[in-house]
CHARMM-style PDB file with segment names, atoms N, HN, CA, C and O in Angstrom:
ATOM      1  N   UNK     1     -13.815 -31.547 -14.824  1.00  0.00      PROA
ATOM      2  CA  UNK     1     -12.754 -30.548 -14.855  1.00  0.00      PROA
ATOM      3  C   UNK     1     -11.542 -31.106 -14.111  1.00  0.00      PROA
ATOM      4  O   UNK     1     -11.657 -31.572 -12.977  1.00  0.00      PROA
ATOM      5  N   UNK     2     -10.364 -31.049 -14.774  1.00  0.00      PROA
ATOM      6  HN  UNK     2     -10.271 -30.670 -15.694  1.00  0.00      PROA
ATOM      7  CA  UNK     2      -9.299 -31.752 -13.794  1.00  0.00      PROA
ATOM      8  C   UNK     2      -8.605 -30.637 -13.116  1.00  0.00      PROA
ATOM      9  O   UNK     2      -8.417 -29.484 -13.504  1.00  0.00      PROA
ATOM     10  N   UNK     3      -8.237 -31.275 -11.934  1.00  0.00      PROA
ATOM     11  HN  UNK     3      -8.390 -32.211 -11.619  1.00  0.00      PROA
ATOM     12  CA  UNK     3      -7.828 -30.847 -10.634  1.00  0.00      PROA
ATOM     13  C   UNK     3      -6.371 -30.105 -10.847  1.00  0.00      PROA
ATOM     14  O   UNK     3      -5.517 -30.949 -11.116  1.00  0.00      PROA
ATOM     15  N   UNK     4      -5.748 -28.509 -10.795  1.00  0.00      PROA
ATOM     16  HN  UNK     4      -6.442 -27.823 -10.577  1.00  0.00      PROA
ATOM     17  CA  UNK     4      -4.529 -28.608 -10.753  1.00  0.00      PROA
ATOM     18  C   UNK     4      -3.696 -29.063  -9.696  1.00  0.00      PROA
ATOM     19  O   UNK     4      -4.039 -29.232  -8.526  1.00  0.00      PROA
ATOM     20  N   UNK     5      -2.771 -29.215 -10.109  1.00  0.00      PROA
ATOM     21  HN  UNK     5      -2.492 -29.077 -11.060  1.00  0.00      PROA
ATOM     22  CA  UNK     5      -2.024 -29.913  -9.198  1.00  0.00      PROA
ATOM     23  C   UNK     5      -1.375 -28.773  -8.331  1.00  0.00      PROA
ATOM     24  O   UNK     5      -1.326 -27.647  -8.828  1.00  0.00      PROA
ATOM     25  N   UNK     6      -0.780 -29.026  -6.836  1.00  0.00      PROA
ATOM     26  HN  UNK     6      -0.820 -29.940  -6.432  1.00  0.00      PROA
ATOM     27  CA  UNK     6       0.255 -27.805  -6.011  1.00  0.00      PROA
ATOM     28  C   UNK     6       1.174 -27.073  -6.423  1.00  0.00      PROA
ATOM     29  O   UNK     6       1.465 -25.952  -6.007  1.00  0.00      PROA
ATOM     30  N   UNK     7       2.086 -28.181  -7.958  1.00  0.00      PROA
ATOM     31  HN  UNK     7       1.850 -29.092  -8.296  1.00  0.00      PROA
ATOM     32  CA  UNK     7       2.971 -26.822  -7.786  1.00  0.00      PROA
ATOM     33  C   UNK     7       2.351 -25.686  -8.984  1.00  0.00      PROA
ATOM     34  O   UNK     7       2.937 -24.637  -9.249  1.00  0.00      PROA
ATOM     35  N   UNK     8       1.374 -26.016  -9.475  1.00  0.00      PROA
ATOM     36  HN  UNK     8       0.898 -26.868  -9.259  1.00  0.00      PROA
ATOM     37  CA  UNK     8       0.655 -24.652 -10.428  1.00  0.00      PROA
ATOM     38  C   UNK     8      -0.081 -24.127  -9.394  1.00  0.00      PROA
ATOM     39  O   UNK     8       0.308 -22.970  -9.237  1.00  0.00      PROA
ATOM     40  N   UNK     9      -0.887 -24.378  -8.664  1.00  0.00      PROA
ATOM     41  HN  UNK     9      -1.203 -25.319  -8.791  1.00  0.00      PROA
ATOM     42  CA  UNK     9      -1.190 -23.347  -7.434  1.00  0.00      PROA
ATOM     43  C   UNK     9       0.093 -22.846  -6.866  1.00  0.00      PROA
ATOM     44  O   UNK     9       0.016 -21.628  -6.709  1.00  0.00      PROA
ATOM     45  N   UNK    10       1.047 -23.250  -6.563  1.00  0.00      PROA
ATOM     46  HN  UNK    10       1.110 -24.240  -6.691  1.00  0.00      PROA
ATOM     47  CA  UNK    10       1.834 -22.733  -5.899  1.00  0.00      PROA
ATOM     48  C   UNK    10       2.642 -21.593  -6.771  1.00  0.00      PROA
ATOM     49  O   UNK    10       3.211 -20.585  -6.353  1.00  0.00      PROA
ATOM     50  N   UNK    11       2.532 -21.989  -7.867  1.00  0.00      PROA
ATOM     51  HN  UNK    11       2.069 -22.808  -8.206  1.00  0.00      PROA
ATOM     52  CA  UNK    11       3.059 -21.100  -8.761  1.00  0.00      PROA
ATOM     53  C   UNK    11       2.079 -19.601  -9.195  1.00  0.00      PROA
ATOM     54  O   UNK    11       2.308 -18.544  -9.784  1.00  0.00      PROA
ATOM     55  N   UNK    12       1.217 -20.071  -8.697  1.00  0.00      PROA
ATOM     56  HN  UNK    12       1.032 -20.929  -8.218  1.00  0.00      PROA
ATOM     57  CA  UNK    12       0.037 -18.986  -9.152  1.00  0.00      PROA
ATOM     58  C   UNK    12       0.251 -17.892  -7.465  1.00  0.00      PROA
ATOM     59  O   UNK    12       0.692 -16.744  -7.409  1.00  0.00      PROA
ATOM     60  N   UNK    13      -0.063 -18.453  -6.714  1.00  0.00      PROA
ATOM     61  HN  UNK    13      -0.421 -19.385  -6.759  1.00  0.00      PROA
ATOM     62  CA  UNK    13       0.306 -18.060  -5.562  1.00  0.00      PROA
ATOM     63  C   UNK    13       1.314 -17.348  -5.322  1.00  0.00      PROA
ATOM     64  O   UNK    13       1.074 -16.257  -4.805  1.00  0.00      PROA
ATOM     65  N   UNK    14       2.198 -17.563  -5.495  1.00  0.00      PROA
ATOM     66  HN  UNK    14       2.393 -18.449  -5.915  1.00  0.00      PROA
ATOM     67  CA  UNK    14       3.538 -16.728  -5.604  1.00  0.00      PROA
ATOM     68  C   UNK    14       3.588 -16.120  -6.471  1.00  0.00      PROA
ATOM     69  O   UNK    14       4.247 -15.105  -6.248  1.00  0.00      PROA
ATOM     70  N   UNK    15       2.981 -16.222  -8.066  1.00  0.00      PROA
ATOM     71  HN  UNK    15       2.445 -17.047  -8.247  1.00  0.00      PROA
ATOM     72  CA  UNK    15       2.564 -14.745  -8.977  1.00  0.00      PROA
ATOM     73  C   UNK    15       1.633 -13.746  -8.137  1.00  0.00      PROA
ATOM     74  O   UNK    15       1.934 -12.552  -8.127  1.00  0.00      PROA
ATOM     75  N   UNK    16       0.696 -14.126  -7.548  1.00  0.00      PROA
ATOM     76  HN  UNK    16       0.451 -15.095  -7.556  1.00  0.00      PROA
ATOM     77  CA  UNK    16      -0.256 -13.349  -6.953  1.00  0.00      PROA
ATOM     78  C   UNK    16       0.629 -12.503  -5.817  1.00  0.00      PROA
ATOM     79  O   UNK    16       0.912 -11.325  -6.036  1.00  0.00      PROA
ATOM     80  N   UNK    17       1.060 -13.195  -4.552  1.00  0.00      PROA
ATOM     81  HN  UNK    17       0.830 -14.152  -4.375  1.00  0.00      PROA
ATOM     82  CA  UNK    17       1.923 -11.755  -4.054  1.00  0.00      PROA
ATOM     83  C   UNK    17       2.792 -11.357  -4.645  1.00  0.00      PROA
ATOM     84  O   UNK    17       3.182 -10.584  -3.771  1.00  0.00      PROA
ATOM     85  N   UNK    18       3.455 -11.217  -5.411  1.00  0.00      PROA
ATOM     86  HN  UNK    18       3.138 -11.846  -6.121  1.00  0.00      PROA
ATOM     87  CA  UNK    18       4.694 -10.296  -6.541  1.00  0.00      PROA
ATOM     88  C   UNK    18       3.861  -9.505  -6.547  1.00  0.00      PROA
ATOM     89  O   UNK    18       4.053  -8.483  -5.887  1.00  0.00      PROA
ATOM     90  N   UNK    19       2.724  -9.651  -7.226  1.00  0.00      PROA
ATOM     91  HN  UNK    19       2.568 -10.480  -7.761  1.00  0.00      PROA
ATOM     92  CA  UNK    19       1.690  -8.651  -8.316  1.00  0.00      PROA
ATOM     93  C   UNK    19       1.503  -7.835  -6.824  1.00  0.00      PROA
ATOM     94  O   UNK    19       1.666  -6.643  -7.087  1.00  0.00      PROA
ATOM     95  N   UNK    20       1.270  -7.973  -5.592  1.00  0.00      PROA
ATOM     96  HN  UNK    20       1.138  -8.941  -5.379  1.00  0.00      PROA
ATOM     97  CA  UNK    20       0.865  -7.485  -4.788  1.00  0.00      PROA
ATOM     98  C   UNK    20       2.231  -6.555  -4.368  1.00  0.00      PROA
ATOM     99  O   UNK    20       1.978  -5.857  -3.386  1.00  0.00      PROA
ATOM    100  N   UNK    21       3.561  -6.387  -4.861  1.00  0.00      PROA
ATOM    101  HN  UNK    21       3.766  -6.954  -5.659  1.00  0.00      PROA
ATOM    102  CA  UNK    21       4.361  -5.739  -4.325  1.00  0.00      PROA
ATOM    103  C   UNK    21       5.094  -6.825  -3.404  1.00  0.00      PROA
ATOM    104  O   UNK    21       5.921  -6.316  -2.647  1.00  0.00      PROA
ATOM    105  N   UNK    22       4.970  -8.148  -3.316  1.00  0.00      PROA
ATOM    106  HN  UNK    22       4.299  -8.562  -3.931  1.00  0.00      PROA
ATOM    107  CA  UNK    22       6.430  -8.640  -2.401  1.00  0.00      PROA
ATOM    108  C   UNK    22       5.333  -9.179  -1.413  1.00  0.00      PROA
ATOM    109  O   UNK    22       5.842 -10.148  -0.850  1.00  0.00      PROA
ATOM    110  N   UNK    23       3.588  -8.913  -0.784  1.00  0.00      PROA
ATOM    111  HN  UNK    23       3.174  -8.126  -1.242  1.00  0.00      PROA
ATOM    112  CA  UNK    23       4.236  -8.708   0.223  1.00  0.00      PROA
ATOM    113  C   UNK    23       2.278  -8.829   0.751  1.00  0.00      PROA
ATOM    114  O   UNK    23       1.719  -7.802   1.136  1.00  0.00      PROA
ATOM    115  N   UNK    24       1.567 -10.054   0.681  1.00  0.00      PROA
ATOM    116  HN  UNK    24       2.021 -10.888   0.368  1.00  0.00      PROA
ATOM    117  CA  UNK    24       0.301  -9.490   0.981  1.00  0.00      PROA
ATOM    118  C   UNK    24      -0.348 -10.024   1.985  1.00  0.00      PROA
ATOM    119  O   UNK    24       0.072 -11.110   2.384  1.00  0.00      PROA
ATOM    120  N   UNK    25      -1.691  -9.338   2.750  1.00  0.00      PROA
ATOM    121  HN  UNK    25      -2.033  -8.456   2.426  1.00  0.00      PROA
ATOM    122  CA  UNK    25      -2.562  -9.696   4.045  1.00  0.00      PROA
ATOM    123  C   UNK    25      -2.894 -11.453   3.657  1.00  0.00      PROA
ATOM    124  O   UNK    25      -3.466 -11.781   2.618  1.00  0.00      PROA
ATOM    125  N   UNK    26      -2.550 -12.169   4.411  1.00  0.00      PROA
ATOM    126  HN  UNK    26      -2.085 -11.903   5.255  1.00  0.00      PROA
ATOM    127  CA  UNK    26      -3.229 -13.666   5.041  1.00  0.00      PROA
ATOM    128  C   UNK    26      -4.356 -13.663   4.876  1.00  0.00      PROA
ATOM    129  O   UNK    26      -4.721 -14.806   4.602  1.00  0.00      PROA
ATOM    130  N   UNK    27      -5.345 -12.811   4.895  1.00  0.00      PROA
ATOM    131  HN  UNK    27      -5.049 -11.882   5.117  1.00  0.00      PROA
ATOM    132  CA  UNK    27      -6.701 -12.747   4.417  1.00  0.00      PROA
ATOM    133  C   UNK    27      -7.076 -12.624   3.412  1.00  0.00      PROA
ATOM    134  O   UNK    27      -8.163 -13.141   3.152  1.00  0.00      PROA
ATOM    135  N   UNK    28      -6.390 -11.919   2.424  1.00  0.00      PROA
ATOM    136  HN  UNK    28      -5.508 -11.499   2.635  1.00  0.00      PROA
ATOM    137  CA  UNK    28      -6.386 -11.794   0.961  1.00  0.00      PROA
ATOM    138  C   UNK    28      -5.781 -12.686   0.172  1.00  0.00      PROA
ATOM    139  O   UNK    28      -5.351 -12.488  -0.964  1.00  0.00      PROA
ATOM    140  N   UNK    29      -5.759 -13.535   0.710  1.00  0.00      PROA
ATOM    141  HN  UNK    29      -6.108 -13.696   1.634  1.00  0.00      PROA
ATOM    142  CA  UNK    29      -4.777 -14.491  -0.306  1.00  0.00      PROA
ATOM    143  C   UNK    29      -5.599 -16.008  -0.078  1.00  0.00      PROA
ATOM    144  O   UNK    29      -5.425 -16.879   0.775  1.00  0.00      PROA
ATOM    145  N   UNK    30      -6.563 -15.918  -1.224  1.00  0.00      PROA
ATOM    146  HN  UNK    30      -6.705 -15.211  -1.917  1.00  0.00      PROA
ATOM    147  CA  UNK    30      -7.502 -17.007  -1.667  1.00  0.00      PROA
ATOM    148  C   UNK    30      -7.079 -18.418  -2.004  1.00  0.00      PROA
ATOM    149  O   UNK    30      -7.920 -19.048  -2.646  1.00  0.00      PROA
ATOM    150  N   UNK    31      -6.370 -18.817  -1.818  1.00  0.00      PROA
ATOM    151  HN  UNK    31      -5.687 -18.306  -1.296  1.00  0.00      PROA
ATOM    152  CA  UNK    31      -5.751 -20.010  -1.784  1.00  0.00      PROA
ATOM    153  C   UNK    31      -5.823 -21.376  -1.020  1.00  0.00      PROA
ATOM    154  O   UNK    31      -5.600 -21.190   0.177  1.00  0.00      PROA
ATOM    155  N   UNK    32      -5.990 -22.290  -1.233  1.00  0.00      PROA
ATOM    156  HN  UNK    32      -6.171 -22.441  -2.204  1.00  0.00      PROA
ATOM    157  CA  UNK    32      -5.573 -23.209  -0.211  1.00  0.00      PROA
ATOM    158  C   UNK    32      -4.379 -22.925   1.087  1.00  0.00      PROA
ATOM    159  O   UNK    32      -3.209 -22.643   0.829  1.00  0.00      PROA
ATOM    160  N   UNK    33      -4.911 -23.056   2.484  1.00  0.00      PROA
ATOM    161  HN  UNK    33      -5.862 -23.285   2.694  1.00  0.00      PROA
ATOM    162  CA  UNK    33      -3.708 -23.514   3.404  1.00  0.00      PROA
ATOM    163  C   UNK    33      -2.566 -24.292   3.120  1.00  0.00      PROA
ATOM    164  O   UNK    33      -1.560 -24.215   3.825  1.00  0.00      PROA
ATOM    165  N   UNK    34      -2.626 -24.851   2.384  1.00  0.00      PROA
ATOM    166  HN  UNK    34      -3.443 -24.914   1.811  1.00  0.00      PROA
ATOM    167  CA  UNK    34      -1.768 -26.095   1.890  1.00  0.00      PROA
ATOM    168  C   UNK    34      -0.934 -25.393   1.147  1.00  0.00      PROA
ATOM    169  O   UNK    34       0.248 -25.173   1.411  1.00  0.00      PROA
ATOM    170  N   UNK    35      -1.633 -24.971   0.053  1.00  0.00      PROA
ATOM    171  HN  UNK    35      -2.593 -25.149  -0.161  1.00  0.00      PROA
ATOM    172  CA  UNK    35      -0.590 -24.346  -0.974  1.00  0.00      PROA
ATOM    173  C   UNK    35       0.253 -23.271  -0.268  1.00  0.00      PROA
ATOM    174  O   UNK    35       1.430 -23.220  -0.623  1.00  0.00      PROA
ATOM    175  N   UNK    36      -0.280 -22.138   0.960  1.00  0.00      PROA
ATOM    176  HN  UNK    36      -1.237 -22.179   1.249  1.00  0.00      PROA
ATOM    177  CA  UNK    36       0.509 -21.170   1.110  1.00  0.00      PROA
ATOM    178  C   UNK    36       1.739 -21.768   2.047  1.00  0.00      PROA
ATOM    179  O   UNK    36       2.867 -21.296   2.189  1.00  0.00      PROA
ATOM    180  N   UNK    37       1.065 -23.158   2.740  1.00  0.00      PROA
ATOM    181  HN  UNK    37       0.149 -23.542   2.625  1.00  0.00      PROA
ATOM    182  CA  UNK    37       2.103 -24.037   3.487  1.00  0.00      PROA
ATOM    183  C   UNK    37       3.460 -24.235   2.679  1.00  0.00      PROA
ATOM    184  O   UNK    37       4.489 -23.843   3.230  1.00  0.00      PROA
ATOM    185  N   UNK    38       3.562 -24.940   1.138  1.00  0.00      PROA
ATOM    186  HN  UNK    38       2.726 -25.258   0.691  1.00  0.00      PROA
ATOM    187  CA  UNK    38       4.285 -25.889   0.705  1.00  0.00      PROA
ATOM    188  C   UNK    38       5.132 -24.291   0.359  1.00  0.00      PROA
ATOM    189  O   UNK    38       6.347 -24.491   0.377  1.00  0.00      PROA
ATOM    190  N   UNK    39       4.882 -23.204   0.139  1.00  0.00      PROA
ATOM    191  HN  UNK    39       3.895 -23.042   0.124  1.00  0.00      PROA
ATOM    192  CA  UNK    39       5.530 -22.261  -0.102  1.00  0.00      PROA
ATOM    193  C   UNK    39       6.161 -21.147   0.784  1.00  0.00      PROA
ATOM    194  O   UNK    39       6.833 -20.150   0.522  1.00  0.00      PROA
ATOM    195  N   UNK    40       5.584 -21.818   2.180  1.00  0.00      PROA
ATOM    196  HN  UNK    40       5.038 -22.628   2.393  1.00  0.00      PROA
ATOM    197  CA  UNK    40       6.883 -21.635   3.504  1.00  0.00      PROA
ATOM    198  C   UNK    40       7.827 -22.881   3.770  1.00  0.00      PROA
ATOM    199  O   UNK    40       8.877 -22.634   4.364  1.00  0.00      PROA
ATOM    200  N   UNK    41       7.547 -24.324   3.360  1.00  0.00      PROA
ATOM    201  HN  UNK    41       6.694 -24.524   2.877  1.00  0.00      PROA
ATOM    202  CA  UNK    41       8.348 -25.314   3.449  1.00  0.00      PROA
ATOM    203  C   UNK    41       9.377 -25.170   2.845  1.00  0.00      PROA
ATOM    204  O   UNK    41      10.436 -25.422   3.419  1.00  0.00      PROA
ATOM    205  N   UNK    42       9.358 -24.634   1.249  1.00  0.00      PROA
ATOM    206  HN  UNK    42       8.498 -24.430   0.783  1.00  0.00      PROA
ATOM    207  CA  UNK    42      10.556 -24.331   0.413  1.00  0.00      PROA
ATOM    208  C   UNK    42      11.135 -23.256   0.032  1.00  0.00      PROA
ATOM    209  O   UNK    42      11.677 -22.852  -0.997  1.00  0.00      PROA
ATOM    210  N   UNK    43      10.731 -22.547   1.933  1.00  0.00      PROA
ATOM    211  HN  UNK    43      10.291 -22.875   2.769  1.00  0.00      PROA
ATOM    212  CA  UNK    43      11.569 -21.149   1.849  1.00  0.00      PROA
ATOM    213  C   UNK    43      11.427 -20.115   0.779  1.00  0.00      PROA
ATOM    214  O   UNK    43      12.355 -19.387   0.427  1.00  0.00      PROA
ATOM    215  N   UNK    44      10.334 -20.088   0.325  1.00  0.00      PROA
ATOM    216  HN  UNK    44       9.580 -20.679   0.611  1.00  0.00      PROA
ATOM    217  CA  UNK    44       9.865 -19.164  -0.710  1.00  0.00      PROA
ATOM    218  C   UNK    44       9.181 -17.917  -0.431  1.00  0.00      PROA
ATOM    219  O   UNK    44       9.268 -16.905  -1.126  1.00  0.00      PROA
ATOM    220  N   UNK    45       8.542 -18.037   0.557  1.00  0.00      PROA
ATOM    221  HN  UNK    45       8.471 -18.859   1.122  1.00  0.00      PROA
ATOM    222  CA  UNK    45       7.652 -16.764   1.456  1.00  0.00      PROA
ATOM    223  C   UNK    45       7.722 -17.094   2.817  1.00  0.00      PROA
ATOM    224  O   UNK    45       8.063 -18.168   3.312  1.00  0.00      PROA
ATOM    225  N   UNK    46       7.324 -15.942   3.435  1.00  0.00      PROA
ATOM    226  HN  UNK    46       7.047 -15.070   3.033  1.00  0.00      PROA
ATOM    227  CA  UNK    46       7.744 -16.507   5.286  1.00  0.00      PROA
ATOM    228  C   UNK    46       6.672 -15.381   5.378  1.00  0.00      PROA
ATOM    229  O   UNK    46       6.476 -14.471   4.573  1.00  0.00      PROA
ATOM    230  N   UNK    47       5.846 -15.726   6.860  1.00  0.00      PROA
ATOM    231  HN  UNK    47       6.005 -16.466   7.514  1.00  0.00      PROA
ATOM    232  CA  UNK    47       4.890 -15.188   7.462  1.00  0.00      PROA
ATOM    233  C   UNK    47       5.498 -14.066   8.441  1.00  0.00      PROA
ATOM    234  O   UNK    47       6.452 -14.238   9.200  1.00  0.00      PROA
ATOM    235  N   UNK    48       4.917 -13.136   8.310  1.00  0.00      PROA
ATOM    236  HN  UNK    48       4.142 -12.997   7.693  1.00  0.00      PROA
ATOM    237  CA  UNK    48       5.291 -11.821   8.873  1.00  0.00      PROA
ATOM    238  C   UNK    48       4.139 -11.006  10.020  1.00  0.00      PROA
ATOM    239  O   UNK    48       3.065 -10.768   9.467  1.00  0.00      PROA
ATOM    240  N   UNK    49       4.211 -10.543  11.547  1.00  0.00      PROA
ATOM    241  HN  UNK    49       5.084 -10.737  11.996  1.00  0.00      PROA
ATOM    242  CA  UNK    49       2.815 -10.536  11.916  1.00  0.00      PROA
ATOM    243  C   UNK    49       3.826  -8.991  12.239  1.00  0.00      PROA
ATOM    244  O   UNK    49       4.935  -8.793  12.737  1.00  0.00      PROA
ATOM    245  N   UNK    50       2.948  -8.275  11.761  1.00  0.00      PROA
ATOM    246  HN  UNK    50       2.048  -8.436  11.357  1.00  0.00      PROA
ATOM    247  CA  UNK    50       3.272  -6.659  11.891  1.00  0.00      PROA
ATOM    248  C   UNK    50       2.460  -5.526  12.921  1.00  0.00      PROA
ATOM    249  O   UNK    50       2.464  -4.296  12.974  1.00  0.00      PROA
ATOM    250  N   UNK    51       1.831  -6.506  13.629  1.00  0.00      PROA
ATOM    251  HN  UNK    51       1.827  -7.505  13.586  1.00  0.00      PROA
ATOM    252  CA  UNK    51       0.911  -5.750  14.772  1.00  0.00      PROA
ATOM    253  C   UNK    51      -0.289  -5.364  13.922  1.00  0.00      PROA
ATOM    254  O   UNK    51      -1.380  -5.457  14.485  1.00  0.00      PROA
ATOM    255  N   UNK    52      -0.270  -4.942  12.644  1.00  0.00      PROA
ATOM    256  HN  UNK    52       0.616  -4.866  12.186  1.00  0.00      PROA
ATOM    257  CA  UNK    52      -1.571  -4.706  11.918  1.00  0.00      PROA
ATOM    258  C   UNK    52      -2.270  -5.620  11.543  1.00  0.00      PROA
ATOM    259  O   UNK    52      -3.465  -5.369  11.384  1.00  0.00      PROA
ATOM    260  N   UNK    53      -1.738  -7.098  11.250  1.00  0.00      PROA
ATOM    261  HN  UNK    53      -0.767  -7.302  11.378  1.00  0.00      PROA
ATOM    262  CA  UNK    53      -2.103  -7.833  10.052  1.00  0.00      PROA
ATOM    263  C   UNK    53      -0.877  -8.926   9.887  1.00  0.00      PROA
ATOM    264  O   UNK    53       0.261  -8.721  10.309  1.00  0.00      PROA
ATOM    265  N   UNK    54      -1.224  -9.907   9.326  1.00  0.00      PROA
ATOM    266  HN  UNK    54      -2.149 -10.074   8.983  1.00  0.00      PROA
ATOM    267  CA  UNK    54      -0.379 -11.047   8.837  1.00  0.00      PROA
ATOM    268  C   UNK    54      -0.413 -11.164   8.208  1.00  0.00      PROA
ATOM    269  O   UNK    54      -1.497 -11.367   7.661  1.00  0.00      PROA
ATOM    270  N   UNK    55       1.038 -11.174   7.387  1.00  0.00      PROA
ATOM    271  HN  UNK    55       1.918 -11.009   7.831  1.00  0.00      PROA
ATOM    272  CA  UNK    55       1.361 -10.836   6.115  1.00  0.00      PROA
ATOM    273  C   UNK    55       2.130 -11.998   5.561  1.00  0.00      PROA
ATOM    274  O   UNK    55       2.850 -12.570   6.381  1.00  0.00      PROA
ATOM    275  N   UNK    56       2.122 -12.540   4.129  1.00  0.00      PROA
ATOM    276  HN  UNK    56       1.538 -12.076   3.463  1.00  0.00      PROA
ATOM    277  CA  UNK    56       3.010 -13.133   3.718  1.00  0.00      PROA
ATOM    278  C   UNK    56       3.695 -12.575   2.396  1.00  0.00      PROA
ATOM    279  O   UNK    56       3.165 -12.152   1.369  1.00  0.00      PROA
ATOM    280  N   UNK    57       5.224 -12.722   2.784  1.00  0.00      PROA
ATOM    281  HN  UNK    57       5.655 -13.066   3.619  1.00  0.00      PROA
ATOM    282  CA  UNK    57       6.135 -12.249   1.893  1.00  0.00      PROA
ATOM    283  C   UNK    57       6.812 -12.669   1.599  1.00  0.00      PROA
ATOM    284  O   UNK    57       7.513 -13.230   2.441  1.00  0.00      PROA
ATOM    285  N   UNK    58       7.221 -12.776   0.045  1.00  0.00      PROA
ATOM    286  HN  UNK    58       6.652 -12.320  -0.639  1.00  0.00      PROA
ATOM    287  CA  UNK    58       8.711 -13.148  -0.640  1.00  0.00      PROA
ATOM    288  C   UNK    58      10.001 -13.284   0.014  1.00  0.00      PROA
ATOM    289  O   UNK    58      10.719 -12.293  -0.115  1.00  0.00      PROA
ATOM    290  N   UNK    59      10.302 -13.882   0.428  1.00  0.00      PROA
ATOM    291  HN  UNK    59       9.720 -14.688   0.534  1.00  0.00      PROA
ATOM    292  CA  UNK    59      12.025 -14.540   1.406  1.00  0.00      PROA
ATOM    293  C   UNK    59      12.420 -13.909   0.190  1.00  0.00      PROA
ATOM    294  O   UNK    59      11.934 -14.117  -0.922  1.00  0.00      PROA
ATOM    295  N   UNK    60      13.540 -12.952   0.552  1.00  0.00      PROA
ATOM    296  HN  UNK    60      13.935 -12.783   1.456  1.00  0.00      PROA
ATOM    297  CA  UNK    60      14.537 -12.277  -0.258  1.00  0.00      PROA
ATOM    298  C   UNK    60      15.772 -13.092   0.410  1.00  0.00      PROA
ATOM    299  O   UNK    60      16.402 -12.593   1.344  1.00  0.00      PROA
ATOM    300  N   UNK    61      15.952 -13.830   0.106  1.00  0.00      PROA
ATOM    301  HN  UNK    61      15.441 -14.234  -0.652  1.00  0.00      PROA
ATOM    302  CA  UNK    61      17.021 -15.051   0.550  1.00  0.00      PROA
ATOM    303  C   UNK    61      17.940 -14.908  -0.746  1.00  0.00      PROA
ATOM    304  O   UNK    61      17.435 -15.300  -1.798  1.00  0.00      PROA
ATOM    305  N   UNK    62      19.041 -14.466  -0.782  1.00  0.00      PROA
ATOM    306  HN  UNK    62      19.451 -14.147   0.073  1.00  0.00      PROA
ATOM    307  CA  UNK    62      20.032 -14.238  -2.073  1.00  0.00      PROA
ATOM    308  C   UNK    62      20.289 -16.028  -2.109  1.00  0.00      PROA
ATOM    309  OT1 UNK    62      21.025 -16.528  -2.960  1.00  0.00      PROA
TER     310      UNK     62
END
């Protein structure tokens, strides 16, 4: 079975929190570390700690 590559995880990843509303728990998000990494490197989602939970969300960066 061949291996996808980061940016289709990364792309899947970032479909997956949309679908979640913008905006989902660090625990729920089945992914490689890596992948949710390369998608705070390019300013795409940023980690959010809300006293409840750590969250990662869509950078609404115009």
């Amino acid at each position: 079975m061949p291996r996808k590559n980061s940016q289709d995880s990364s792309s899947l990843c970032l479909q997956y929190i949309k679908r979640c509303g913008g905006s989902a728990r660090l625990s729920s998000i089945h992914f490689n570390i890596a992948v949710i990494q390369t998608l705070i490197n390019n300013n795409t989602v940023k980690i959010t700690n809300t006293g409840s939970g750590i969250y990662v969300e869509v950078n609404d960066v115009a």
